[in-house]
C-alpha positions in Angstrom: 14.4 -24.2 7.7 15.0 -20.6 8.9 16.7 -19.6 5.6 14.6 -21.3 3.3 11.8 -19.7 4.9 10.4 -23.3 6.2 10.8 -24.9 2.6 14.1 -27.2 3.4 15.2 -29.5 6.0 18.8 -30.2 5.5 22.0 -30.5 7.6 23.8 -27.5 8.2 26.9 -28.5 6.0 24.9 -29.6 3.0 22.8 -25.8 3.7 26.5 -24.1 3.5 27.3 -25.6 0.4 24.3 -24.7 -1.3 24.6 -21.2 -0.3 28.3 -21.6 -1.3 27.2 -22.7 -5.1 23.8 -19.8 -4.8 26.9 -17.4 -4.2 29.1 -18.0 -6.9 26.9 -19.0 -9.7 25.2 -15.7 -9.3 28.7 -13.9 -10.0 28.8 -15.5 -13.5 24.8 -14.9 -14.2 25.2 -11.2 -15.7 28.1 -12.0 -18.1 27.0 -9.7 -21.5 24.6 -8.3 -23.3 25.4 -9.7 -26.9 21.5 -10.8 -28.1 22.1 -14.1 -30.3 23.4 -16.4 -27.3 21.5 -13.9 -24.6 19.9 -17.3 -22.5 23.3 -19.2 -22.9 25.4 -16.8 -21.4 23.2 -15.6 -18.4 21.0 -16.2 -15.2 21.6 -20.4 -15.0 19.8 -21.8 -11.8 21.9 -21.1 -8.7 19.7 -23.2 -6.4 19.1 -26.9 -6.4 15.5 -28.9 -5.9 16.2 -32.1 -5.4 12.7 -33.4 -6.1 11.4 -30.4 -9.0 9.0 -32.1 -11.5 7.6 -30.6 -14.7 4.3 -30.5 -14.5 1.7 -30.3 -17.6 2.5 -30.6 -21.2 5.9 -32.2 -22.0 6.3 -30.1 -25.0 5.2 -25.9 -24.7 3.4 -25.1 -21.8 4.3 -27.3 -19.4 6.6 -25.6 -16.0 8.7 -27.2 -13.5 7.8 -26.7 -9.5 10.1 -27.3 -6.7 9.5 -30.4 -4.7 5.4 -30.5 -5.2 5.1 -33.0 -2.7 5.8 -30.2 0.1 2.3 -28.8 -0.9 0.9 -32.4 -0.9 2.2 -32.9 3.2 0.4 -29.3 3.8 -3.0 -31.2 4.5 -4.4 -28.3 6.7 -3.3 -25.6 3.5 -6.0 -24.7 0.7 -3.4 -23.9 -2.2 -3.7 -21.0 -4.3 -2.2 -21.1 -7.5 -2.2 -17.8 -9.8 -1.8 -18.9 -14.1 -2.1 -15.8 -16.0 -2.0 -16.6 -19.4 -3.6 -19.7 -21.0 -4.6 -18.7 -24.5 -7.0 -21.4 -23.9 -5.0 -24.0 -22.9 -5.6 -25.1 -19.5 -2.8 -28.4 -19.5 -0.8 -26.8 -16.5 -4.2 -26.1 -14.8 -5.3 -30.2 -15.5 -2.1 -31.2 -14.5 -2.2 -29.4 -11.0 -5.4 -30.2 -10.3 -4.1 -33.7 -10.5 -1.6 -33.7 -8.3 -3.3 -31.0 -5.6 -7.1 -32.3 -5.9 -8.0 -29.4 -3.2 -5.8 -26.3 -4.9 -8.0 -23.2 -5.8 -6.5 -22.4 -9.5 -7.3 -19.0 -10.9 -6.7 -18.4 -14.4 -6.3 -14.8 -16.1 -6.3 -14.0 -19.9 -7.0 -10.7 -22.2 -9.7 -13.1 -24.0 -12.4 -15.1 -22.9 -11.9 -18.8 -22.1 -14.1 -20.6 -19.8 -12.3 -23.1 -17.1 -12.9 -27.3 -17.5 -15.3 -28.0 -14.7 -14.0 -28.7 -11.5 -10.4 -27.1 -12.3 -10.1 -24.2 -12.4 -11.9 -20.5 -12.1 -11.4 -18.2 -15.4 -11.2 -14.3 -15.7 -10.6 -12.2 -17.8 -7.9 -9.2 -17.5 -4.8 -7.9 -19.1 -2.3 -8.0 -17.2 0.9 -5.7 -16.8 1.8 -2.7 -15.0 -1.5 -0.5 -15.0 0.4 2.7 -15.5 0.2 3.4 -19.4 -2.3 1.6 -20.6 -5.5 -1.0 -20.2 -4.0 -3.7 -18.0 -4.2 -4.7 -14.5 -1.5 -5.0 -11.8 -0.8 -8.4 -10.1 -1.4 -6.6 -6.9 -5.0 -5.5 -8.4 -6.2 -8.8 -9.3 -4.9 -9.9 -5.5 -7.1 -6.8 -4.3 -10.2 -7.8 -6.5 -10.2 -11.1 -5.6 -9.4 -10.9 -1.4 -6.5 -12.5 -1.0 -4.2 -10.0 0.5 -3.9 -12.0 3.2 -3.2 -15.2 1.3 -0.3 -16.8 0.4 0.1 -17.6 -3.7 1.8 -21.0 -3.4 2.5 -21.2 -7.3 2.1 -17.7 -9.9 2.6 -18.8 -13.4 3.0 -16.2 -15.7 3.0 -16.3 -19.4 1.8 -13.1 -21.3 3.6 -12.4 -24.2 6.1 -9.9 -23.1 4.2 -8.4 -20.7 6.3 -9.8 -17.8 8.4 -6.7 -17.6 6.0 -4.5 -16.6 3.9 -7.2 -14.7 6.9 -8.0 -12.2 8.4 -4.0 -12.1 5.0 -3.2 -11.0 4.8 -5.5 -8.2 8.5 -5.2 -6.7 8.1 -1.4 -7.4 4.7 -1.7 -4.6 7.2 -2.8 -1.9 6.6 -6.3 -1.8 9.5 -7.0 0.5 7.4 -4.7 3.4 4.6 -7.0 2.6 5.6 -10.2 3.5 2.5 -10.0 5.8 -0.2 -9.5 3.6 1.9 -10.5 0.3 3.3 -14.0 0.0 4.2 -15.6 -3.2 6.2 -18.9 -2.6 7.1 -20.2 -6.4 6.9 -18.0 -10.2 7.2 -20.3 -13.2 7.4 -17.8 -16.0 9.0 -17.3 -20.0 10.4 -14.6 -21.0 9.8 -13.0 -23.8 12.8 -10.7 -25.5 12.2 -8.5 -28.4 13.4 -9.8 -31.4 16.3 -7.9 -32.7 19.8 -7.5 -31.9 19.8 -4.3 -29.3 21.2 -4.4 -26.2 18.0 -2.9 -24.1 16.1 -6.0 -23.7 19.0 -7.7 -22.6 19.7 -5.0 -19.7 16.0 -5.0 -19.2 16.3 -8.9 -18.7 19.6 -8.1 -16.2 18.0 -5.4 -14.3 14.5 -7.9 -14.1 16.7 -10.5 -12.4 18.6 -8.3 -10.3 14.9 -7.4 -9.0 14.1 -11.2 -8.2 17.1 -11.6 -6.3 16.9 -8.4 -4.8 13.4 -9.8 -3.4 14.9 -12.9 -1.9 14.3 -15.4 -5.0 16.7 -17.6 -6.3 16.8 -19.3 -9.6 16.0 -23.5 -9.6 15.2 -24.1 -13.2 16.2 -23.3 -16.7 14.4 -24.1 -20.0 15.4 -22.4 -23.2 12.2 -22.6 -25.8 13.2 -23.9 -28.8 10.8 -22.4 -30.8 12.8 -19.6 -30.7 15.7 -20.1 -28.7 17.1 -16.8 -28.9 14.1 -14.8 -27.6 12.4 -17.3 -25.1 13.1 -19.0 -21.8 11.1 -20.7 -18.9 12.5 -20.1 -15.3 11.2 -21.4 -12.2 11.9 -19.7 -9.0 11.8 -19.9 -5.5 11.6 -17.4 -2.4 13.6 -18.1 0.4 14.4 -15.9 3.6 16.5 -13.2 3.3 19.3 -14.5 5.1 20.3 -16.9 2.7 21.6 -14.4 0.6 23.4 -12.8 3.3 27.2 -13.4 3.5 28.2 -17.1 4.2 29.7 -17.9 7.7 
């Protein structure tokens, strides 16, 4: 429970051999750079939900969450679940909604799209790393909207590329020396590379993962796009406590 950061209950020997597996599946995740076979080679899920689901549409769209029914138990816990990107499509958001009646969903686009009643509340903002250009930070949006003090149970991101400079931005802020005012428990995201055969989106990608991890999330899910397998993936992680990626005893 300590290491998971109050996630798992499970016997010490079956806790061992998961961090035994998290351990040495992430010394074969950064294997090359070569573009082609990019998501075939690298970052496969280390960690293991016994109960993830995918929730929304069973073809694009839809994400997988770790064990959902944890936030169904959490009866005295308002959820707050972050989508930015929805191009309109608000499946995930229905879906949810479904399964966490009392969640507060906040959707985020560059264009306007207004919410289905009763499931969500819409705003529009680009989102990236505020630095160069129009967009907003994640951490902005979070100031905007109050909820510094808030935990994000579920952030689901899918901008178009944008993801880079979204995430950077937000591990760049410190986030590990904000684990008091800045929680995020889950990210479902895909990832977007730039079509072509150079190697800098591919050590963009490493150096992206290396800054999950890095930030005490672990890989549970992997779902290459097949509308263009070479370019996009879905991965779904989880935050545990730093001391599960400390050395195993």
């Amino acid at each position: 429970m300590l290491e998971s950061d109050g996630w798992f209950c499970d016997q010490d020997s079956n806790w061992k051999r998961r961090k035994m597996i998290d351990h040495m599946q992430n010394k074969l995740n950064r294997i090359s750079n070569d573009r082609p076979s990019f998501f075939q080679n690298n970052w496969e899920p280390t960690l293991h939900c016994e109960f993830a689901r995918r929730i929304g549409h069973t073809g694009d769209g839809g994400k997988w969450i770790c064990d959902i029914h944890r936030y169904q138990e959490m009866t005295n816990t308002t959820m707050l679940i972050y989508s930015l990107g929805s191009n309109g499509d608000f499946s995930f958001e229905r879906a949810v909604k479904n399964e966490l009646p009392n969640a507060e969903i906040y959707t985020f686009d560059r264009d306007i799209y207004q919410c289905p009643a009763n499931i969500c509340i819409s705003h529009q903002a680009n989102l990236g790393s505020q630095t160069a250009d129009s967009s907003k930070s994640l951490q902005t949006i979070i100031n905007e909207l109050g909820h510094q003090k808030r935990e994000i149970h579920i952030l689901k991101v899918d901008i178009e590329g944008s993801e880079f400079d979204l995430f950077e931005e937000l591990f760049k802020s410190g986030m590990k020396n904000q684990s008091d005012s800045l929680y995020i428990r889950q990210i479902l995201f895909e990832i977007h590379l730039a079509k072509g055969l150079h190697e800098e989106p591919s050590q963009r990608t490493h150096r992206l993962f290396d800054l999950f991890r890095a930030n005490n999330y672990a890989i549970f899910h992997k779902e290459v796009n097949l509308y263009d397998a070479q370019n996009l993936c879905e991965f779904a992680l989880l935050r545990l406590n730093a001391a599960f990626f400390s050395s195993i005893t």
